[in-house]
RODOBA-282882 format. One record per atom (N, C-alpha, C): x, y, z. Coordinates in steps of 0.2 Angstrom, whole numbers, plus 5000, padded with zeros to 4 digits. Atoms other than C-alpha are relative to their C-alpha. Layout:
N
XYZ
...
END
This chain:
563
500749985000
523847784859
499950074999
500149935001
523147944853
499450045004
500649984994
521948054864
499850044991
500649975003
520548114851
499850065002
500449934998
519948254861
500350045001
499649955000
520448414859
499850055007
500549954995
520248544873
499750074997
500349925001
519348714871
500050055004
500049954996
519648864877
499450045000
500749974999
517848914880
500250055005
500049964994
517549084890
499349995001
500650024995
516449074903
499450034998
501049965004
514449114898
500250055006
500349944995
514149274906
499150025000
500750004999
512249294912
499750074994
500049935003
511149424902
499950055002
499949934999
511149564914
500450005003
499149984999
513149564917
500150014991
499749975007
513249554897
499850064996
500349915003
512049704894
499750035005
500149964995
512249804908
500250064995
499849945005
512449984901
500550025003
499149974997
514150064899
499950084998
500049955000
513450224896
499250025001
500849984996
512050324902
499350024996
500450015004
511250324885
499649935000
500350064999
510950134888
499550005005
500350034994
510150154904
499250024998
500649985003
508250154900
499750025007
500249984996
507150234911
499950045005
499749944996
507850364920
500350054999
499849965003
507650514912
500250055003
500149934995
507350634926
500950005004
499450014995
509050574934
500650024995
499449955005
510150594917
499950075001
499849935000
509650754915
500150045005
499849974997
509850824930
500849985003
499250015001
511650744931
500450024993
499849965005
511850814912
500150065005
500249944998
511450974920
500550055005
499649984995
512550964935
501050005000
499450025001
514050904927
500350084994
499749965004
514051044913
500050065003
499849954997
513951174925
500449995008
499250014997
515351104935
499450005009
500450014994
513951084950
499949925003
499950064998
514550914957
499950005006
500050034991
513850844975
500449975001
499550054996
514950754986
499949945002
500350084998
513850614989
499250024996
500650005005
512350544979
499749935006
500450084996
510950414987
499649984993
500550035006
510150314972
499849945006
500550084997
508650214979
499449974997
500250055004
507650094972
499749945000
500150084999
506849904970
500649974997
499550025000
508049784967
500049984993
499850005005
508849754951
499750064993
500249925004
508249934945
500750034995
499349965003
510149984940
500650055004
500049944996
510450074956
501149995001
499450025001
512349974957
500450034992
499849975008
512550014938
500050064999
500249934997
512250184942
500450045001
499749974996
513350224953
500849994998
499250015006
514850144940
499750044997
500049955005
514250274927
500050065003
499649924998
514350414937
500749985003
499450004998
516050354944
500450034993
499650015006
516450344926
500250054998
499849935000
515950504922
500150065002
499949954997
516550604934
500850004998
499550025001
518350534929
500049994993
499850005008
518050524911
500750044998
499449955004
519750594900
499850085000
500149965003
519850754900
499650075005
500449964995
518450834910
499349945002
500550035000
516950764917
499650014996
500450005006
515750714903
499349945002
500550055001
513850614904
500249974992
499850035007
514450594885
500549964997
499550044999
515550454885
500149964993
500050035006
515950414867
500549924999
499550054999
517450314871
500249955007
499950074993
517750144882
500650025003
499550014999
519350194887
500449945005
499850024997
520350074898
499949985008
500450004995
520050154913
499249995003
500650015000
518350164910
499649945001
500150054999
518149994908
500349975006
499750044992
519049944925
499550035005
500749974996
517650054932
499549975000
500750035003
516349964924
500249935002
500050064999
516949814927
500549985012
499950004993
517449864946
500649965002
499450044999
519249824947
500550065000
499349955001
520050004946
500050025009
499949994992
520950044964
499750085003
500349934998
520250214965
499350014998
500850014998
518350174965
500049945005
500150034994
518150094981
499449985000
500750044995
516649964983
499649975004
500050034996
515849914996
499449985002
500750024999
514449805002
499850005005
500149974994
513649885019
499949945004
500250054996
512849725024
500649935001
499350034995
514649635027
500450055004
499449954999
515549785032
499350035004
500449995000
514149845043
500350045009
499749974990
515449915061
500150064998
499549955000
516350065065
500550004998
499350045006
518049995058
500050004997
500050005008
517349975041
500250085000
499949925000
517050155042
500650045001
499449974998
518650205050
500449984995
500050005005
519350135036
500150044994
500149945005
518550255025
500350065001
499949954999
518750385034
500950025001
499150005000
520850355035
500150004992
499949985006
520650335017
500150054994
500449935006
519850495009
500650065002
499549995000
521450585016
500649994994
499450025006
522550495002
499650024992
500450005006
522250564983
500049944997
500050045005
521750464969
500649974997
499550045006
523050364958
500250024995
500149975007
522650394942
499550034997
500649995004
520950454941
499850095006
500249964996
520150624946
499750005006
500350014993
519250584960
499849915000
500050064998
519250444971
499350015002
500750034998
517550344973
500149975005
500150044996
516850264987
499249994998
500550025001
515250164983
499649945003
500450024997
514250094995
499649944998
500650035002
513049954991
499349985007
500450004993
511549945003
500150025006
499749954996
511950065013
499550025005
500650024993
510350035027
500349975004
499950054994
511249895034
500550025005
499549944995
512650015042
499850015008
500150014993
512550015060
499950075002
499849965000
512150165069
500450055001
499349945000
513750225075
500449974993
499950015008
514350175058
499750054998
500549955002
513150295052
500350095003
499849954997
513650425065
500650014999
499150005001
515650395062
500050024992
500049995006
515350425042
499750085000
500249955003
514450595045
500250064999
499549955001
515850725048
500250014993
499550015005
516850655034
499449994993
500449995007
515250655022
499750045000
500149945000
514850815025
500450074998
499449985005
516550885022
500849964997
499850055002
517450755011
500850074997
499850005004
519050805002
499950034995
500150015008
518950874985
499949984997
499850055005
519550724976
499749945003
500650064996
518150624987
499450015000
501150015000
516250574980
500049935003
500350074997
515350454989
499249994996
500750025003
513950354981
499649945005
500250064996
512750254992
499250004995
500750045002
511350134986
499749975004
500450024995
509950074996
499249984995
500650035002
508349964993
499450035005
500449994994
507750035010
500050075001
500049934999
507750215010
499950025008
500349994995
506850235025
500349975007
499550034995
508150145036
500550045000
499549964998
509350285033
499950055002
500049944995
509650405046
499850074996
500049925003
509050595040
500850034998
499649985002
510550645043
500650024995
499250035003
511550545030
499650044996
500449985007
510050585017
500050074998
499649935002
510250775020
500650024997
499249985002
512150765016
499849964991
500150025005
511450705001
499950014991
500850015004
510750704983
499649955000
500350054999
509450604982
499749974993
500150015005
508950514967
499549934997
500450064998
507550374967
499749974991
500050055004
507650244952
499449974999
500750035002
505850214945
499949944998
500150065002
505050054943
499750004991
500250005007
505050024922
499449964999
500550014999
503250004915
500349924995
500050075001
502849844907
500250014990
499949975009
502849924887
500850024999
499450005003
504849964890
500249965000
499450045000
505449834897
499749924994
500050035005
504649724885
500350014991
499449975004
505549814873
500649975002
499550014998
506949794880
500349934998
499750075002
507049614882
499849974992
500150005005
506449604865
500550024995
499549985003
508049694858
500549965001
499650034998
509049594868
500049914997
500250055003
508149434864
500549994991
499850005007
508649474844
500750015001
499050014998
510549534849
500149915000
499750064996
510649344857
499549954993
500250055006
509849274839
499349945002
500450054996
508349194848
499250044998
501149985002
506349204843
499749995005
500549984995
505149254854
499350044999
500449985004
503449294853
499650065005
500249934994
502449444861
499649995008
500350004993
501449354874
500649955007
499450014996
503149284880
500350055005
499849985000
503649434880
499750065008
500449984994
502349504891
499749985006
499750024993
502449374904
500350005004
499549974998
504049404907
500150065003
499949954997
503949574909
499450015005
500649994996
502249564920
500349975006
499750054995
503349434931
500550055002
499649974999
504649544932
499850085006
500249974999
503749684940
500450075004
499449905001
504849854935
500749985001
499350004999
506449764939
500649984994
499550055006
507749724924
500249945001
499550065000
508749624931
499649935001
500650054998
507249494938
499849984992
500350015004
506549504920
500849984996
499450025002
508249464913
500349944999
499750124998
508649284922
499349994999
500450055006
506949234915
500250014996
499949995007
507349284899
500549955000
499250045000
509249194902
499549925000
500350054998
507949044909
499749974993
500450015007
506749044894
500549994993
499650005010
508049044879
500449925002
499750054998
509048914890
499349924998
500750055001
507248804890
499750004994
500450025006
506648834874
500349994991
499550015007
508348834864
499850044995
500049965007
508148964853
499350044998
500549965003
506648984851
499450035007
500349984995
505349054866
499250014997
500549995001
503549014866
499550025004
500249974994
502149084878
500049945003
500150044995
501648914882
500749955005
499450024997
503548854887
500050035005
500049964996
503648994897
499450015005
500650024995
501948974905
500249965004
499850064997
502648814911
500550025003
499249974997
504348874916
500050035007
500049974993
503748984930
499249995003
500750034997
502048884934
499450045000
500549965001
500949014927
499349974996
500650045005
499148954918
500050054996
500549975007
498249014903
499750045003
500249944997
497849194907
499049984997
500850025002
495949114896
499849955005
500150064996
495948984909
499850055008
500349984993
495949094923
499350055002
500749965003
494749214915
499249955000
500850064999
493449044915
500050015008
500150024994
493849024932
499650055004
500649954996
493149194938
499350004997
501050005005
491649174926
499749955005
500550054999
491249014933
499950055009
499850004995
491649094952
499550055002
500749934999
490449274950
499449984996
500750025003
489149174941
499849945005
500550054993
488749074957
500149944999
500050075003
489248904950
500749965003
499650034997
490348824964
500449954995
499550105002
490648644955
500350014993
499649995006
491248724939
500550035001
499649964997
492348834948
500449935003
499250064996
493148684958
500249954995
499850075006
493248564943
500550054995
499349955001
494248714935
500650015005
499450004997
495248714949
500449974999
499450085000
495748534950
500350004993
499850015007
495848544931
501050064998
499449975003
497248684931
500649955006
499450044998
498148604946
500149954998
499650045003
498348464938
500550004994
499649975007
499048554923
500850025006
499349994993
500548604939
499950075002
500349944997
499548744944
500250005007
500149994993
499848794963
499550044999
500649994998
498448844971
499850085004
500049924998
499048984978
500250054995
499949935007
499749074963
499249994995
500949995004
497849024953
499750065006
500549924999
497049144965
500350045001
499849924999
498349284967
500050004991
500549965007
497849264947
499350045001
501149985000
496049264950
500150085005
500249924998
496349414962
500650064997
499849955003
497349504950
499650014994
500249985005
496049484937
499450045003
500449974996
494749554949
500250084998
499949915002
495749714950
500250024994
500149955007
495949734932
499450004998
500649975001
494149714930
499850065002
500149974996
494049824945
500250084997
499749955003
495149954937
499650014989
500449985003
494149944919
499150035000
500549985000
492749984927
500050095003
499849944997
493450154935
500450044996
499549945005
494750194922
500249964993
500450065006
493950104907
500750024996
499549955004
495250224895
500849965002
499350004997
496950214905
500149925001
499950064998
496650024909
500049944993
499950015007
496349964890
500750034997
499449995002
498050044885
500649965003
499350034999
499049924896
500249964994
499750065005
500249834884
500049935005
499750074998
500549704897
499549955002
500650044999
498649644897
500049974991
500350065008
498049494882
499550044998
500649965003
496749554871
499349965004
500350064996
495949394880
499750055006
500049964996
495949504895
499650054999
500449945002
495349674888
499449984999
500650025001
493849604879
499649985006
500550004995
493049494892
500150035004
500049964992
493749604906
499550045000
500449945000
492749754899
499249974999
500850025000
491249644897
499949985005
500150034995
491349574914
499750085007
500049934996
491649764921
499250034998
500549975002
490149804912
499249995002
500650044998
489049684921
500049965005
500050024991
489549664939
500250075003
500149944995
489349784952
500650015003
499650004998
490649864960
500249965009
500250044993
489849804977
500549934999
499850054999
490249634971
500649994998
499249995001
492049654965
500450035006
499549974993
492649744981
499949925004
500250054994
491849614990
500449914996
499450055003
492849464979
500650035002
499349984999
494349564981
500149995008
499950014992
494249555001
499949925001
499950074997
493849365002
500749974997
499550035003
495249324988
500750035006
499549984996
496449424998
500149965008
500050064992
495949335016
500249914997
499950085006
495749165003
500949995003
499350015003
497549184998
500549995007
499650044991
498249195018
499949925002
500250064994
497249045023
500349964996
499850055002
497848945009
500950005000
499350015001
499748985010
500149975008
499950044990
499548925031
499949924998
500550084998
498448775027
500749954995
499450085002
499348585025
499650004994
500250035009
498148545007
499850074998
500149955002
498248714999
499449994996
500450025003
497148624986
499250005004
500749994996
495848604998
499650075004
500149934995
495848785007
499750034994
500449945006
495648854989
499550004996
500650025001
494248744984
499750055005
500349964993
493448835002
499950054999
500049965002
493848984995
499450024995
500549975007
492948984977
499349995004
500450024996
491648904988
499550075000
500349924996
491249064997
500050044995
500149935006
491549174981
499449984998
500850015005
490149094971
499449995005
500649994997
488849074986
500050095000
500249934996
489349264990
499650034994
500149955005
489049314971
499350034999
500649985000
487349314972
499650045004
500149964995
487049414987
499850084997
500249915005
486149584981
500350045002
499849944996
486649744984
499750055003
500249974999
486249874992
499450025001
500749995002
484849954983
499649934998
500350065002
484549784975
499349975008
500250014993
484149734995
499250025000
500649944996
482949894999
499349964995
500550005004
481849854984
499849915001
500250094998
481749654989
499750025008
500450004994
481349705007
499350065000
500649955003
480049865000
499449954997
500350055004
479249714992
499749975005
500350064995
479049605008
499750035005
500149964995
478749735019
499150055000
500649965001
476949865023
500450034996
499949925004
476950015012
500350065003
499949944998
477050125023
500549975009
499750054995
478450075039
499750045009
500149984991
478150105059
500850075000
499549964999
479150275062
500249975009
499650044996
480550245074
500350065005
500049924993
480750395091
500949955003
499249975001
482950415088
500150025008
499849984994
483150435107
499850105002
500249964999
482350605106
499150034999
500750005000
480550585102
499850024992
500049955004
480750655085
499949924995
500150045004
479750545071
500350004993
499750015006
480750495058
500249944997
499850085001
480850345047
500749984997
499350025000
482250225047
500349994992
499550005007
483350225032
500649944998
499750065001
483950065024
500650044994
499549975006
485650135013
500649965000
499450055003
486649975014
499949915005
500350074994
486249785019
500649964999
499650065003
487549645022
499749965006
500450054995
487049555038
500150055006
500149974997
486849695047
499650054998
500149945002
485849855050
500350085005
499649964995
486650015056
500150055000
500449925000
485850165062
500350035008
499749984995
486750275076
499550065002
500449954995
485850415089
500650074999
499449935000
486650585088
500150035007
500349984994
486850615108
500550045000
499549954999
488550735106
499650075002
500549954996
488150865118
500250074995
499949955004
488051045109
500650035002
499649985000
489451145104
500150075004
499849934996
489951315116
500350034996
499549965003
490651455105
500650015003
499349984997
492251495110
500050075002
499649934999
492351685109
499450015006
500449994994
490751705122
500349955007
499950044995
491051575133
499650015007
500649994995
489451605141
499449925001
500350034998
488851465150
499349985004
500650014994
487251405158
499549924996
500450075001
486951225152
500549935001
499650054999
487851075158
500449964994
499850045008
488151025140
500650054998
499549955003
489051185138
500749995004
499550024995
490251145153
500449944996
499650085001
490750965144
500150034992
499749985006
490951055127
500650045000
499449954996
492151185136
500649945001
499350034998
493251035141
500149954996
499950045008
493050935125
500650064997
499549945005
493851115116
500450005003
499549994996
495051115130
500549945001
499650085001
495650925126
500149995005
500050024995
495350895144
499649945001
500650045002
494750715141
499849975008
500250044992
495050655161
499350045001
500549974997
493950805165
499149974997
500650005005
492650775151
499749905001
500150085000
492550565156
499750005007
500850004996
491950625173
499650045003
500849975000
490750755171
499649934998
500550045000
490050615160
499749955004
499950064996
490250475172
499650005006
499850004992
490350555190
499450055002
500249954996
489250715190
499149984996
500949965001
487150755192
500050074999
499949895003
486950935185
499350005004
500650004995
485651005197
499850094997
500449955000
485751185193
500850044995
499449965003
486951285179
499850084999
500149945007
486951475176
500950025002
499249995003
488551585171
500050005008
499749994993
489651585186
499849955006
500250044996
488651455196
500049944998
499950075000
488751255195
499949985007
500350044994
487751155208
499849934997
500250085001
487850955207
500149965004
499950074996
487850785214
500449954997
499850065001
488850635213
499949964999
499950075001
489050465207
500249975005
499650034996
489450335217
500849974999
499150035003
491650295215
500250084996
499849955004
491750485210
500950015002
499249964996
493650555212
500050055005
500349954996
493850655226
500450064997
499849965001
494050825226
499750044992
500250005006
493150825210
499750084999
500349945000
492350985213
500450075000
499249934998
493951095219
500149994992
499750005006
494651025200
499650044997
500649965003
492851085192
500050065000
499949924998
493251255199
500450034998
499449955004
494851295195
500049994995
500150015009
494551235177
499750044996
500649945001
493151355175
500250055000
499949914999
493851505182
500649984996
499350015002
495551455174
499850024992
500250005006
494551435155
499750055000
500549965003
493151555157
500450095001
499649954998
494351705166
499450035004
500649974996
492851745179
500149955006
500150044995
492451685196
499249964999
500950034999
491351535201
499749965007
500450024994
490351475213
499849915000
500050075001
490451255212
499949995007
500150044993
489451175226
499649944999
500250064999
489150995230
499449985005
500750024996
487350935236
500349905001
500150034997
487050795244
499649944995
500250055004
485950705231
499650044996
500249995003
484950745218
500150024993
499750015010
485050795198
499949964998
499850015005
484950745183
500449934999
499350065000
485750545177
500550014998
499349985003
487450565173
499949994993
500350005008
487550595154
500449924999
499750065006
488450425149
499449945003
500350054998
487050335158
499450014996
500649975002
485750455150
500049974991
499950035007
486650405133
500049924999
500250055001
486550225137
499549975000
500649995000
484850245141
499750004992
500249985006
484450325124
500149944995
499850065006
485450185113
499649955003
500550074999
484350035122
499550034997
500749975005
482750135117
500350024993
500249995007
483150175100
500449924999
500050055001
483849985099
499349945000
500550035002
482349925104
499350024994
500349995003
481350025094
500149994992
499750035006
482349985080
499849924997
500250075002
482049795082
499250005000
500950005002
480049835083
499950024991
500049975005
480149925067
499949954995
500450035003
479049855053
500849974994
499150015006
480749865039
500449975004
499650034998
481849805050
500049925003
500550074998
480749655055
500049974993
500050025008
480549615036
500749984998
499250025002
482449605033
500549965005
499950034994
482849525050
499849934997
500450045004
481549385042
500249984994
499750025007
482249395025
500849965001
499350034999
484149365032
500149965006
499850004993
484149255044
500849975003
499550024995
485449245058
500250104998
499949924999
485549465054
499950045007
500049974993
485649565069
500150104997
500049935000
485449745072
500750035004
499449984998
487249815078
500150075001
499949924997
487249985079
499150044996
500349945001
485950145078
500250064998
499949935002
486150295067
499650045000
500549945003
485150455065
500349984992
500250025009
484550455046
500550074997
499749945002
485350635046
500850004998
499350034999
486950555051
500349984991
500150055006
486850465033
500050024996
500049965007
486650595021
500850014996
499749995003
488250635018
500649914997
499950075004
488950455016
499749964993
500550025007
487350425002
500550034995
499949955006
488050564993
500749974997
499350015002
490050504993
499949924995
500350065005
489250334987
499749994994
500249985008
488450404972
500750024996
499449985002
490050484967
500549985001
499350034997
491450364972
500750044997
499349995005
493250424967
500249964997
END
């Protein structure tokens, strides 16, 4: 009997960021400022002893750290211009030559590992100019580990670089990062790497089309490699050929015109078309949680066309679908009510990743967007309440008797107007006292907050000039309160004084005086013809705080001119 089947020596599929990893540091896209400053340092023979390349993950920062091994060890002399693969070159690249040592921090994470090292950097290299040691995630190092590596990385050998990489920057000790260079691997925008995988796409004989290609790279979010294994994904699911809508489906994304309806229906106040769009996309195999971290990413690109119309129209990685209505959207919603969508969807997106029917939390959600959308603004407000209100309003006596009318410059269910009771400031160079006010100003400038907590609290001021201080007591004061008050004085002012305790009398203690003042301007607040008017228009509103109207001006102004 004959066997039919032949065997095949197939080699193994290699992924496609192992098969187009760059083998020279022309291939590496993106990192210009780090080539040339390693051009730079290699042609004038200015080599550090250790490098830190840091980064998000799948940036290059491992591939990296093979190209400068390589280059430091090129034929000949160290070269960034690596014309030829040689042998060695490729055993570096491919991490198998015994004199580039690598090593992964987060299994090797003791003093041992280390000690190791530090036994090793002792013996030269083999066959190559300098012996590597390359670190990978080099946070996770323990910190005697940390501490055991810092002798030996501060004065290594000659024929010893060390290269560490790190996702966590800020987990490694100063000290290591001074022995360092430093060199931090930029997140790629969305216009190269769609390149990119577009090149590589046609290398690997595969059609693809542009809004594919900007899914991908918008999912990938600066990282090659991430952007990579879809690609690897998508060629594998669509055989040859890649279309948006495969790829839409593949990583459970919807119709960027789908989700664009869904905020229309959501800032145009129309709950039941908003939730019949929702069911509609989950049924397409929407999660509900990735529809609104859509919907609050299209928020902030309206949000951002309407701030940086120019700069935000040139992203490649946005649909034309996007641009148009976005900039029609930006053009005819407030900012009020896009900040204010962006905070519910944000809260939204929590409650729905906790809750058991996500489907139902996220309904809950739109809910609350489309009743908020209607909500006026601010100004809109004033002129709705100027409208229901007298002409002319009841002035309102600010805890000083001083007639001034209350000032409406922002309404959400609240109104909020504060009393200015900060006692007067004391010059510093005179420091001529004769007002109990100037005494707690003196221990405000002197960041003496015990002292300043019971002046306000504990003391009756009965009589202040320079040099003198006569008062009474609170009931629960500290003892000795007055000895303190003395030597503080004479200590800040550089003079003698005279602090004596009576018996009773004075002045309310100022924090009582000041809680005095906030009830009356609170009540007079809620009598207030405008405040009564808009109390009425909103109900379940409350008055919450009390401003002076002067307090106020310079907040109007930053709100005309937002950044």
């Amino acid at each position: 009997m004959t066997d039919d089947v032949t065997p095949v020596n197939a080699s193994p599929y290699r992924v496609l960021a192992r098969k187009y990893r760059p083998k020279t540091f022309a291939d590496l896209i993106g990192q210009d400022a780090m080539v040339r400053t390693l051009t730079n340092a290699i042609a004038t023979n200015r080599i550090a002893q250790a490098y830190m390349l840091t980064g998000v993950r799948g940036i290059g920062k491992t591939t990296t750290a093979r190209l400068i091994a390589r280059a430091l060890n090129y034929p000949g002399q160290p070269s960034i211009e690596m014309p030829e693969l040689t042998p060695q070159c490729e055993s570096i690249l491919e991490s198998r030559h015994m004199d580039v040592i690598e090593m992964d921090a987060a299994s090797n994470t003791g003093v041992d590992n280390m000690r190791e090292i530090i036994d090793g950097v002792r013996y030269a290299p083999v066959s190559l100019r300098y012996k590597i040691y390359i670190i990978d995630e080099v946070h996770m190092l323990s910190k005697s580990a940390f501490n055991a590596l810092l002798k030996t990385l501060e004065e290594p050998p000659p024929h010893v670089k060390f290269i560490f990489a790190t996702t966590e920057i800020r987990k490694v000790p100063v000290t290591i990062l001074s022995r360092c260079q430093r060199f931090d691997l930029k997140r790629l925008d969305a216009a190269l790497l769609m390149q990119h995988y577009g090149n590589i796409a046609g290398l690997e004989n595969v059609t693809i089309d542009e809004e594919s290609l900007r899914m991908i790279a918008r999912a990938s979010e600066g990282s090659v490699r991430d952007g990579l294994s879809l690609l690897d994904q998508a060629i594998a699911y669509g055989e040859g050929v890649i279309k948006s809508s495969d790829v839409a489906g593949m990583m459970g994304l919807i119709d960027k015109s789908r989700i664009i309806d869904l905020f229309d229906a959501a800032m145009s106040g129309d709950p039941a078309k908003a939730i019949l769009e929702m069911e509609a996309q989950h049924e397409g195999g929407g999660d509900p949680e990735t529809i609104l971290n859509d919907l609050a990413d299209f928020v902030h690109w309206v949000t951002r066309l309407k701030v940086v119309r120019d700069s935000a129209l040139s992203d490649p990685s946005r649909t034309e679908a996007e641009k148009t209505r976005g900039a029609d959207f930006a053009a005819r919603i407030g900012m009020a009510h896009l900040t204010r969508a962006w905070q519910m969807l944000l809260k939204g997106i929590t409650e729905v990743s906790h809750a058991g029917q996500p489907l139902l939390a996220a309904e809950m959600v739109l809910i609350r967007l489309a009743h908020a959308s209607d909500l006026p603004q601010g100004e809109d407000l004033l002129k709705l309440v100027k409208g229901a209100a007298p002409p002319k309003s009841t002035p309102i006596n600010m805890a000083q008797n001083a007639k001034r009318e209350l000032p409406v410059t922002e309404m959400r269910s609240s109104i909020s107007v504060k009393p200015d009771l900060t006692p007067p400031q004391t010059s510093q160079e005179t420091l001529s006292l004769s007002s109990f006010s100037d005494i707690i100003a003196l221990a405000v400038e002197k960041r003496d907050v015990k002292l300043k907590g019971d002046l306000e609290r504990f003391v009756r001021p009965i009589r202040v000039a320079p040099g003198q201080f006569e008062f009474a007591t609170e009931e629960g004061a500290p003892p000795g309160l007055s000895n303190e008050i003395n030597r503080k004085l004479e200590a800040w002012t550089g003079r003698r004084w005279i602090v004596s305790l009576a018996k009773d009398g004075g002045e309310k203690p100022l924090a009582l005086q000041k809680k005095d003042a906030r009830e009356s301007a609170f009540r007079e607040a809620r009598e207030n013809a405008t405040v009564q008017a808009i109390l009425k228009r909103f109900p379940g509103a409350t008055v919450i705080d009390v401003r002076d109207p002067e307090t106020l001006k310079p907040m109007e102004e930053s709100d005309e001119e937002p950044n």
